[in-house]
N, C-alpha and C positions, 0 to 999 in steps of 0.2 A: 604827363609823360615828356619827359627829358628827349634830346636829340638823342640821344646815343642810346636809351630802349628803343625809339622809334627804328631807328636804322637795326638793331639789332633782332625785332618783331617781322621789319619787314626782309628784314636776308631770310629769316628763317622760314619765313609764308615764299618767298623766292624758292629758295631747296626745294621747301618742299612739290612745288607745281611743278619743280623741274625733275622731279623723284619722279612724279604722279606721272605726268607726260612721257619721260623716258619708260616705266611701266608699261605703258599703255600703248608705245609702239613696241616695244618688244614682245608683247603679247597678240599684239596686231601679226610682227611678223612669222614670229614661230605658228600661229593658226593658219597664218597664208602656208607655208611652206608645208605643213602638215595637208592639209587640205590636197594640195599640188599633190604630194606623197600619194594620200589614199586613192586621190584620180586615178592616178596612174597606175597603182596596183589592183583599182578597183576594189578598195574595201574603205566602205565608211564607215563612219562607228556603228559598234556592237554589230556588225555584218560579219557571216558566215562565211570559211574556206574551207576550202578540200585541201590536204596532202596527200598525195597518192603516189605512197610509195612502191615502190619495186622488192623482191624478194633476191637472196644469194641466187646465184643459177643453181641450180642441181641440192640446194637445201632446203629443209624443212619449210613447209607454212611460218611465218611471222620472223623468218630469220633475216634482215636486215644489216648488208654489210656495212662496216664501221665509219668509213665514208659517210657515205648517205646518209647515217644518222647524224655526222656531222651535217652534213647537207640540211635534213630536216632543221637542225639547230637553227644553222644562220637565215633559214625562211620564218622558223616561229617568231625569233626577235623581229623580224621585219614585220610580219602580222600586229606582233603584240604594241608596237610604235605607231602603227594605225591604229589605235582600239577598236581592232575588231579580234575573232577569236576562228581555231582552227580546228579540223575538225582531219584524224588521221586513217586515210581509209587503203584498204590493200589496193591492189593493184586489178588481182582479177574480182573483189568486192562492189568494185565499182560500177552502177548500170543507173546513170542517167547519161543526160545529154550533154552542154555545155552552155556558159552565158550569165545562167540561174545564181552559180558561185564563182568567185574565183578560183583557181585550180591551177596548182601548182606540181606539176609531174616530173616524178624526179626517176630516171634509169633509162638503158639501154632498150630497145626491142626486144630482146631478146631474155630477157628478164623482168619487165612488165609490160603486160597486155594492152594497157590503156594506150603506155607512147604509144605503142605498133597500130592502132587506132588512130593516135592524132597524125600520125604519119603518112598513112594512108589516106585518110579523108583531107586533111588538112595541107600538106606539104609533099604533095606526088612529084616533087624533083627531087627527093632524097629518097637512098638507098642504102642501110645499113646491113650488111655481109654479117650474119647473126649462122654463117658455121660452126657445129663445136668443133670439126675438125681443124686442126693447124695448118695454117697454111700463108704466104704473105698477105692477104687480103683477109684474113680473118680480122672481123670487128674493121675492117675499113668504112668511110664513109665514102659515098660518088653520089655529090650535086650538083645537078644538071650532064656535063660529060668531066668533070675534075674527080678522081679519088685520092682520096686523105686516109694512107694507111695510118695504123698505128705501130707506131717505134715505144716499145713497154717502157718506160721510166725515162724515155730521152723528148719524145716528141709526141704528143698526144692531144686529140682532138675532140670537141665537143658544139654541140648545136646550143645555145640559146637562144629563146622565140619565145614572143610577147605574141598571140592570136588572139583577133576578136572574131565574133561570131557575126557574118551578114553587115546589117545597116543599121540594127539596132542603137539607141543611143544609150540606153541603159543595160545593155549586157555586159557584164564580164569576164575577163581576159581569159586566158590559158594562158600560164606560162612552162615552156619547157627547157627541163635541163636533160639533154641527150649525150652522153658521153660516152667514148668508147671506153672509160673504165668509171669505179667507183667515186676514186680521188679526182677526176674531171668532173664530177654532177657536183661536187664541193667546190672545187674550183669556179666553175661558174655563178652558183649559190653568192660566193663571196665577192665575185665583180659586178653581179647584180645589184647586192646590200652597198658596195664603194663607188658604183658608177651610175646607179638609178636617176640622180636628180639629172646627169650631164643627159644619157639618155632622155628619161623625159622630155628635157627640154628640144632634141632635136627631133624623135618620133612622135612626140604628145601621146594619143591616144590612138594612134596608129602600130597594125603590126607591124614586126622587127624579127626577122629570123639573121642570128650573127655567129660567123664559124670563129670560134677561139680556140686557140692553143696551149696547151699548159706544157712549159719549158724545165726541162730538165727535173720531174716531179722526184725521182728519186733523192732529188739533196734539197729541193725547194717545198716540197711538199705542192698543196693546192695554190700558193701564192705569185707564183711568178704566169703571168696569164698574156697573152697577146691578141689583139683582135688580128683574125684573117682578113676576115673582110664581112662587108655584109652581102648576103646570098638570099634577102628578102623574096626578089623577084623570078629568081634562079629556083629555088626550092616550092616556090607555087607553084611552076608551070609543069607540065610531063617529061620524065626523064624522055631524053633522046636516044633516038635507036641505036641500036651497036654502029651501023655503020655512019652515022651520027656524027656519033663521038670518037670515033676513029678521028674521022675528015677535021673534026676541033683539036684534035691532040696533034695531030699531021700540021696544023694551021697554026700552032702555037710551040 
């Protein structure tokens, strides 16, 4: 073997380790980041979710406004990215506990049972104005002494929150999307799926209850989204009394 096979033998054994190696961290890191993923969502492979969705107000069994099943959408591809699989249940179908599955709930109070459940038990500093009658406060949110009406197609407000159950280390989350309309529970669905890993990385494996805004939905649709703020600690504690939140509102 001539100088110039040898060099040309060994470039090619070079490539290729350097093929092999680049491989094998690129597989290294997509598994790390997957892994981080399902943490966080709480689903490892081939593990079990709930979607539990919400019904139209005042429609039929199984009727599902058009939203929401966008909504549904953008959480199944999130599922289906973890390999795990989902499992689609009504709202008032639903009668276990929490922890067991992941669980992803998507609607207002006022049109599924289960939020008004996790709301209650879970987050006693919020209050959703689930009137049918018209009025400015209809479908308002008030957490802790702030309310967040809703302005129809201008300014519109939704809860997202990441719960875990107790001290458990192997329980799984609840997450909720609580909007005061349809196009808000897609809206947050969708800053979920674009903002997971940033989150992640600042709550970990900790709850997160966070008020987002969706701007000007009438021309932007679910896309244009702002964080309020986060109301983590505000929404666990007990609303405060009328004269409360007077004396907060007077102070601010």
């Amino acid at each position: 073997m001539n100088d110039d096979v040898r060099n040309i033998v060994l470039g090619v054994m070079a490539a290729g380790v350097s093929a092999g190696l680049g491989w094998l961290a690129r597989t290294y890191l997509w598994k790390r980041k997957l892994r981080r993923k399902q943490a966080f969502f709480g689903l490892p492979d081939n593990s079990e979710s709930l979607l539990v969705v919400n019904r139209e107000a005042g429609g039929p069994e199984l009727t599902v406004m058009r939203h929401d099943v966008f909504a549904l959408l953008e959480l199944a591809a999130l599922i289906k990215d973890c390999n795990a699989n989902a499992q689609v249940v009504a709202h008032d179908a639903t009668q276990q506990g929490f922890g067991e599955r992941t669980e992803f709930c998507v609607g207002g109070p006022a049109s599924n049972r289960r939020m008004a459940a996790h709301l209650a038990s879970l987050l006693p500093g919020v209050h959703v104005n689930v009137d049918a009658e018209p009025g400015p406060d209809r479908g308002a949110f008030q957490i802790g002494s702030e309310r967040y009406r809703l302005e129809s197609g201008k300014g519109e407000y939704v809860l997202l929150a990441r719960l875990t159950a107790g001290q458990r280390g192997d329980a799984r989350p609840v997450f909720l999307f609580c909007g005061q309309r349809a196009i808000t529970n897609q809206a947050a669905t969708r800053y979920l799926a674009r903002n997971h890993e940033r989150l992640a990385r600042k709550h970990g494996g900790n709850t997160f209850v966070l008020l987002l805004k969706v701007v000007n939905s009438q021309a932007y649709g679910p896309d244009v989204v702002e964080l309020v703020a986060d109301v983590t600690r505000t929404a666990q504690a007990p609303l405060p009394t009328l004269e409360a939140a007077r004396t907060s509102h007077r102070a601010s």
